[in-house]
N, C-alpha and C positions, 0 to 999 in steps of 0.2 A: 504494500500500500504506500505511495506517495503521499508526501507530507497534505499536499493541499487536500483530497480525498478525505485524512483522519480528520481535521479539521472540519469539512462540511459533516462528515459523521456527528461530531460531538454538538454541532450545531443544531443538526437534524434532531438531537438527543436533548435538545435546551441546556449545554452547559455553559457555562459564561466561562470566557474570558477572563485573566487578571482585569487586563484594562477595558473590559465589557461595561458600559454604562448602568446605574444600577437604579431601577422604575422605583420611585414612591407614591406613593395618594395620600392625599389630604382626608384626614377625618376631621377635621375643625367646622368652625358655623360661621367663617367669614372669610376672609383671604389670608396668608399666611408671605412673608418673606424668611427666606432661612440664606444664611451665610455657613457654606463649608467651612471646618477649619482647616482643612490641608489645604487647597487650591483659595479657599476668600470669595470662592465665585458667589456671586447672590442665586437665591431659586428663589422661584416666584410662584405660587400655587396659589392660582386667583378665583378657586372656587372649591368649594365641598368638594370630595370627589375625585378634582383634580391630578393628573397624573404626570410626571415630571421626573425625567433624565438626570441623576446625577454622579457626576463623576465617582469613579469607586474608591479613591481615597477620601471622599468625603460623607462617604454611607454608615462608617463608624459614626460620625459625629452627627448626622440627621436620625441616628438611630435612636438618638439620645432624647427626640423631640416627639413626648406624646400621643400629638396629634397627625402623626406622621409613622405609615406604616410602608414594608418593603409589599413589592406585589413580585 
């Protein structure tokens, strides 16, 4: 098996990547901004529900936030 092939395999299988972006959703009752602490980048989840990309060094630290769960 060729490198590219295991790759589409484990993808085919949903496994993330180290640097795979990591999805969260808002469970809060208004809008929410979150600041990563590795990167500083701001996220914006501008509604209940909401779902939003975040970089995987900063999923420790959004992890830490309540209203805010990994999907």
């Amino acid at each position: 098996m060729t490198c590219c092939q295991g790759r589409l395999r484990e993808a085919a299988r949903g496994y993330r990547t180290p640097d795979a972006p990591v999805e969260f959703e808002y469970r809060g009752r208004s809008a929410l901004t979150a600041i990563g602490a590795a990167t500083r980048r701001i996220y914006w989840f501008e509604a209940p529900g909401s779902r939003v990309r975040v970089h995987p060094r900063d999923a420790p630290s959004l992890d830490t936030v309540p209203v805010l769960r990994r999907v």
